[in-house]
LUMDONU-760687 format. One record per residue: x, y, z of N, C-alpha, C in turn. Coordinates in Angstrom, 1 decimal. Atoms other than C-alpha are relative to their C-alpha. Last residue first. Layout:
<pts>
> nu;nv;nw;cau;cav;caw;cu;cv;cw
> X;Y;Z;X;Y;Z;X;Y;Z
...
</pts>
This chain:
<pts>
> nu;nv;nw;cau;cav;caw;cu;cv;cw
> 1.1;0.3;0.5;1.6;-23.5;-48.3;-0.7;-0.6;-1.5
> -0.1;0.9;0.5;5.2;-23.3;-49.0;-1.8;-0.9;0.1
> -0.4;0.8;1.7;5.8;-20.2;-49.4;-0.4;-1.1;-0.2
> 0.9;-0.3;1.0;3.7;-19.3;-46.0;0.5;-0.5;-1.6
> 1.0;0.8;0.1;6.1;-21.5;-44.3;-1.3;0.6;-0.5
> -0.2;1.2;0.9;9.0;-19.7;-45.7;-0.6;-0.8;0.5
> 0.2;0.1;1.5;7.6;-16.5;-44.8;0.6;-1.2;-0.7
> 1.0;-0.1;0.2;7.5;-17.5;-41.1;-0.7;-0.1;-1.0
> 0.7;1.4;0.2;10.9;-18.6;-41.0;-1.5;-0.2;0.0
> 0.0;0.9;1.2;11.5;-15.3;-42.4;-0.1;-1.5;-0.1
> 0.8;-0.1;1.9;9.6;-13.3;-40.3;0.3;-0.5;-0.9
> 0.9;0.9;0.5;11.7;-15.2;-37.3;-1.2;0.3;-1.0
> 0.1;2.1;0.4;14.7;-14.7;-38.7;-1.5;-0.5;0.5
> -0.5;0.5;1.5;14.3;-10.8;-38.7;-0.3;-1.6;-0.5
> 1.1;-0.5;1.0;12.2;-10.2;-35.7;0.2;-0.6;-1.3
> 0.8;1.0;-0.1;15.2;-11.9;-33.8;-1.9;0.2;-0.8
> -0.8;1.4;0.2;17.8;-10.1;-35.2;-1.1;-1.0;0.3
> 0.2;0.1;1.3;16.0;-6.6;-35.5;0.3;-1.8;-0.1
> 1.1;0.2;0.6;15.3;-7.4;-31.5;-0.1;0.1;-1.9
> 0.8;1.2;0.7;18.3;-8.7;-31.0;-0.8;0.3;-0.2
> -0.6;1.5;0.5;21.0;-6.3;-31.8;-1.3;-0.7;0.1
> -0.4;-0.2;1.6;19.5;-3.1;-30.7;0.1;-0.6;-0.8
> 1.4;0.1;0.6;18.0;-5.1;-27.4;0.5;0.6;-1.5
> 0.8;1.0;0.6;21.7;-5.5;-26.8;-1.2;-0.3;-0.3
> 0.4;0.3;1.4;23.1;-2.0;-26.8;-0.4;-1.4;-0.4
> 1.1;-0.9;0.7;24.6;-2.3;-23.8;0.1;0.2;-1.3
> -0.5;-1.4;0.4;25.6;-5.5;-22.8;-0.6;1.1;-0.3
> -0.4;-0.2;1.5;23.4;-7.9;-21.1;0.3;1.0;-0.6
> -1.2;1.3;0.5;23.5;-8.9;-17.4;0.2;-0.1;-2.0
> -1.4;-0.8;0.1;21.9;-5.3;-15.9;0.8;-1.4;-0.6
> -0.9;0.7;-0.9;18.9;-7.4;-14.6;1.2;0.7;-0.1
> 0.3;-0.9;-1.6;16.9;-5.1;-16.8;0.8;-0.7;1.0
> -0.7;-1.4;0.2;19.1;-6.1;-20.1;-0.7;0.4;1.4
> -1.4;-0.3;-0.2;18.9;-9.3;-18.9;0.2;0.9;-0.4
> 0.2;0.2;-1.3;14.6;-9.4;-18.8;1.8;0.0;0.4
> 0.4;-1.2;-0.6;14.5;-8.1;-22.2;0.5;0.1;1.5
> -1.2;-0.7;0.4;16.9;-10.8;-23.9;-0.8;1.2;0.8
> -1.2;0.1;-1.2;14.5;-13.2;-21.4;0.9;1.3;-0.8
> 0.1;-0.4;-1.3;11.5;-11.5;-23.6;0.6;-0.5;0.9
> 0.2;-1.1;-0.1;12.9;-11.2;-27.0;-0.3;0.3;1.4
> -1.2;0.0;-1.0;13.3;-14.9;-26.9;-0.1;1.2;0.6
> -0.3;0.0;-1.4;9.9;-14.7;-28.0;0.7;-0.2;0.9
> 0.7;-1.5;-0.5;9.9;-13.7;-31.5;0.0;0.1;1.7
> -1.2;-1.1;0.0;12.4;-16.9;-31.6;-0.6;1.4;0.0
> -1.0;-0.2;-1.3;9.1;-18.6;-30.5;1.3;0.4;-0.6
> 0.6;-0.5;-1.5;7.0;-17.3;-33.0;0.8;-0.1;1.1
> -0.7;-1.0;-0.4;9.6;-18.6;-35.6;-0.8;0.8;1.0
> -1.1;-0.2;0.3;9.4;-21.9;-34.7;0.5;1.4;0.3
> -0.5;0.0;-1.5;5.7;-22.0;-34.4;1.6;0.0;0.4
> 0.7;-1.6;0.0;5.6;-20.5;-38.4;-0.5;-0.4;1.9
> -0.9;-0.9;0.3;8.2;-23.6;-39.0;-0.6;1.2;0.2
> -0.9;-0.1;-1.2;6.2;-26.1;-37.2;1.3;1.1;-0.4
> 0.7;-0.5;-1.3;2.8;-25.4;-38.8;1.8;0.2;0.8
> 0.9;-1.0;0.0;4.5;-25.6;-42.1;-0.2;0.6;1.1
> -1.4;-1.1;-0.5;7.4;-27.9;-42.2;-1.0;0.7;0.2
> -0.3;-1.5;0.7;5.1;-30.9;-43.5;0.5;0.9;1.0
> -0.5;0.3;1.4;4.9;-35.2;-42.6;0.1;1.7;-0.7
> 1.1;-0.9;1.0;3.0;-34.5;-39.7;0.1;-0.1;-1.6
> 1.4;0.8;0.2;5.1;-37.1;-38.0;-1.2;0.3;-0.2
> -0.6;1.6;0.2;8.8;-35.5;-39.0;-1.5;-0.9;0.1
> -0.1;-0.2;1.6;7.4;-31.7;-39.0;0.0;-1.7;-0.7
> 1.3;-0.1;0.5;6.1;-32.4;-35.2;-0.1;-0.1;-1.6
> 1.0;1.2;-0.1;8.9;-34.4;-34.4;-0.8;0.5;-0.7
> 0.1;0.9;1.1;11.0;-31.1;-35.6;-0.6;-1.3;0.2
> 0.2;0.0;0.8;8.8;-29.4;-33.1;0.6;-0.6;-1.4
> 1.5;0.4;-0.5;9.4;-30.8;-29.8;-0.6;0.0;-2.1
> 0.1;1.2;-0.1;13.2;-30.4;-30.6;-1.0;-1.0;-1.0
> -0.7;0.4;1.3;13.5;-27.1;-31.8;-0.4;-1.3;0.2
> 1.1;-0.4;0.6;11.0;-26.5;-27.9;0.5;-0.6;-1.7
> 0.9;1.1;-0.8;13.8;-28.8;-26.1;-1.7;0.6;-0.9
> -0.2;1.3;0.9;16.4;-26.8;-28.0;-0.9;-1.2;0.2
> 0.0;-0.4;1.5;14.9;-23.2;-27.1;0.3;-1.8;-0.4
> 1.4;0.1;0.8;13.8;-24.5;-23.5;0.4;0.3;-1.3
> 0.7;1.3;0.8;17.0;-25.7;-22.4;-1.0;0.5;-0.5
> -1.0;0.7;0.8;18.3;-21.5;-21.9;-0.4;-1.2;-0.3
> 0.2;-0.9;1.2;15.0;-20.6;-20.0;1.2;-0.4;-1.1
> 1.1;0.7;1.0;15.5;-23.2;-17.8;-0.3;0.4;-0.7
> -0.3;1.3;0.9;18.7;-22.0;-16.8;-1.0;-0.8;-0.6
> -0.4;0.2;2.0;17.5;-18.8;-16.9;0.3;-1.2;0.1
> 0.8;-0.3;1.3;15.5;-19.7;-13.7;0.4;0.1;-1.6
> 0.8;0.9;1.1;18.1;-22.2;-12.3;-1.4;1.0;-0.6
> -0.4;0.3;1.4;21.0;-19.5;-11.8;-1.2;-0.5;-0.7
> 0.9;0.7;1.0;19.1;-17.8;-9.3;0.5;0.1;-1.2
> 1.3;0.6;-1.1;22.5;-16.7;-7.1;-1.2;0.1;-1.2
> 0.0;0.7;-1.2;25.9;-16.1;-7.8;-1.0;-0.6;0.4
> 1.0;-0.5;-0.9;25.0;-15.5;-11.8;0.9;-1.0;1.5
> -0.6;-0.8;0.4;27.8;-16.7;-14.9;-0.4;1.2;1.7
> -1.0;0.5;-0.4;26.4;-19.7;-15.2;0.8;1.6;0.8
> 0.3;0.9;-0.7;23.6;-17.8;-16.0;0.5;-0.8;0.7
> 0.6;-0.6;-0.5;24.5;-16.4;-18.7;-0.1;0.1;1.6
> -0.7;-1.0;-0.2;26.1;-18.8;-20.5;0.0;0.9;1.6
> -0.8;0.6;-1.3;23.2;-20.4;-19.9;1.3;0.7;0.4
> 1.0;0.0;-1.6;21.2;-17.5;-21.6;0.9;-1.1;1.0
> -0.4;-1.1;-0.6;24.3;-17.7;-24.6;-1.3;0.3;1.5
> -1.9;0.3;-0.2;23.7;-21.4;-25.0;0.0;1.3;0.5
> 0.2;0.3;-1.5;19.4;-20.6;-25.1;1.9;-0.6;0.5
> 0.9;-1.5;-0.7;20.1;-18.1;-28.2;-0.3;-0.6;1.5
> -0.8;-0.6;-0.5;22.3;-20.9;-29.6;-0.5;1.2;0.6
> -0.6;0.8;-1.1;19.3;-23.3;-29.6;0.9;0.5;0.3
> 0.7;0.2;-0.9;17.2;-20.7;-32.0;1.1;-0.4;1.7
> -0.3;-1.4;-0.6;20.3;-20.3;-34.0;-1.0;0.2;1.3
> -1.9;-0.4;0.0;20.6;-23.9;-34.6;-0.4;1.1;0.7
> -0.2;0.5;-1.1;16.6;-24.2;-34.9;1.3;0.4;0.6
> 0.6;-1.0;-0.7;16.4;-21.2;-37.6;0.2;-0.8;1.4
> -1.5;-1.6;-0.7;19.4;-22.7;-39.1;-1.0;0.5;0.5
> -1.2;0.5;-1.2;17.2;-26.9;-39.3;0.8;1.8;0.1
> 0.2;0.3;-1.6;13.9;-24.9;-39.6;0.8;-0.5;0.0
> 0.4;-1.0;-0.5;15.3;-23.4;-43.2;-0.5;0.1;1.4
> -1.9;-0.6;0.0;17.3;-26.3;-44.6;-0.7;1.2;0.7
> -0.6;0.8;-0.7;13.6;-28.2;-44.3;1.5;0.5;0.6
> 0.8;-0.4;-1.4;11.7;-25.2;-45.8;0.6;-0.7;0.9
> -0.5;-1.2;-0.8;14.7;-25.1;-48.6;-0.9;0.0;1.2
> -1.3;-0.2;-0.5;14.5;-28.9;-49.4;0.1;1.5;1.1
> 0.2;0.6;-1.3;10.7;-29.2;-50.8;0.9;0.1;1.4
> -0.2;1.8;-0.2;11.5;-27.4;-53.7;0.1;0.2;1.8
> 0.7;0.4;-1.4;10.4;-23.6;-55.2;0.5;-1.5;0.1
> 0.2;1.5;0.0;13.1;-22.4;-57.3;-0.6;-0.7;0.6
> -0.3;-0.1;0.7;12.4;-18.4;-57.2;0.2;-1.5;-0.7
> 0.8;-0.9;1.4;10.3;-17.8;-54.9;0.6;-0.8;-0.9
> 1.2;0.5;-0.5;12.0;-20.9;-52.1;-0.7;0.3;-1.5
> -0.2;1.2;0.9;15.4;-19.6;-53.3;-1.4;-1.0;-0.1
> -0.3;-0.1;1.6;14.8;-16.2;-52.4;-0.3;-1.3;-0.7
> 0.7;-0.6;0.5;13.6;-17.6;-49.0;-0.2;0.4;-1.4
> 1.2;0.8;-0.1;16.2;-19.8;-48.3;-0.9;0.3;-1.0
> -0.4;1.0;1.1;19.0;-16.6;-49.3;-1.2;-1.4;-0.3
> 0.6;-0.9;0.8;16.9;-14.8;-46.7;0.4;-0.2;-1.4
> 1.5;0.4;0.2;17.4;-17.5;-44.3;-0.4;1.1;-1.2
> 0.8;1.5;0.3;20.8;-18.2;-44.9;-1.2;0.7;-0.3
> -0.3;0.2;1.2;21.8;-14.1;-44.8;-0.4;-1.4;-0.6
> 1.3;0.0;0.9;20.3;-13.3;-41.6;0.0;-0.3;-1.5
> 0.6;1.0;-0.5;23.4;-14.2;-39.6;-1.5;-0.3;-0.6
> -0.6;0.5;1.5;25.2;-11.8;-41.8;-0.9;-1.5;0.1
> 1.0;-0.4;1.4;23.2;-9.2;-39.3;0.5;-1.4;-1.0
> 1.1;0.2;-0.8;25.2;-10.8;-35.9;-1.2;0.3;-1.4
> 0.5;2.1;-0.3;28.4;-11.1;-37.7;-1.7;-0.1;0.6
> -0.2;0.8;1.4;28.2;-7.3;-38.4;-0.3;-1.5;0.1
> 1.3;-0.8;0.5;26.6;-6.2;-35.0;0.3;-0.7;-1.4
> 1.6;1.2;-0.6;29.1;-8.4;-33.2;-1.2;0.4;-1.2
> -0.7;1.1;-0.2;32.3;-6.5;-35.0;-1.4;-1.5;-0.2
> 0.2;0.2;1.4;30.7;-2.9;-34.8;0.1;-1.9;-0.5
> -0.7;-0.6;1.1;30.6;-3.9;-31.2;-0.5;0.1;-0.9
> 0.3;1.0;1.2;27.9;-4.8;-28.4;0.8;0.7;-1.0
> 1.3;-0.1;1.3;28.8;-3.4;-25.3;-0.2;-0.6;-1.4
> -0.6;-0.5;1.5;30.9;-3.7;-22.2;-0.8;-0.2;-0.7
> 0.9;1.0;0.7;29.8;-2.8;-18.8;0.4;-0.1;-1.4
</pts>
């Protein structure tokens, strides 16, 4: 079974460096920009969290189509909600639903470590990873209250 490198683990944390950069810049220069720059890399990464599930999936002899629906859902949910920011006219509600659901990938990344289809040491990896980004798309729709 192979496992999650030094390698992954580094790229995988640096991945938290936008949003925490965002954030700073939020305190520090408040403008309208960073909450907007901050649901489009939380979406991104969101939608690449349902790429690696197909991945995945593809990958399966037999019930590919449950993950595979689990995989569209991240960019179909990114979607659903930049509409919501677009004809609400504010980032707010849909950047602190955003990051709730990347809190909730956590439960397919759970369900392939029991299936035996995700390396070991991957709950290691995402759950700081995914806690991480989404507290801070979280905190940057409280900033912007």
């Amino acid at each position: 079974m192979a496992h999650v490198s030094a390698p992954a683990r580094l790229l995988g944390f640096s991945g938290l460096l936008p949003p925490i950069a965002l954030v700073l810049a939020q305190i520090v220069m408040p403008d309208p920009a960073w909450p907007i720059v901050t649901f489009a890399y939380t979406a991104l990464i969101f939608s690449f969290l349902g790429g690696l599930w197909w991945t995945i999936a593809l990958r399966r002899d037999a019930a590919q189509t449950p993950l595979l629906l689990a995989a569209v859902t991240p960019s179909l949910v990114a979607f659903a909600l930049f509409l919501l920011a677009v004809f609400r006219l504010s980032t707010t509600w849909p950047l602190v639903l955003l990051g709730s659901a990347v809190f909730l990938t956590l439960l397919v990344d759970r369900h392939l470590v029991t299936t035996g289809e995700a390396p070991t040491g991957w709950m290691g990896l995402r759950v700081p990873l995914s806690l991480g980004l989404g507290t801070l798309t979280i905190l940057m729709a409280l900033l912007t209250r």
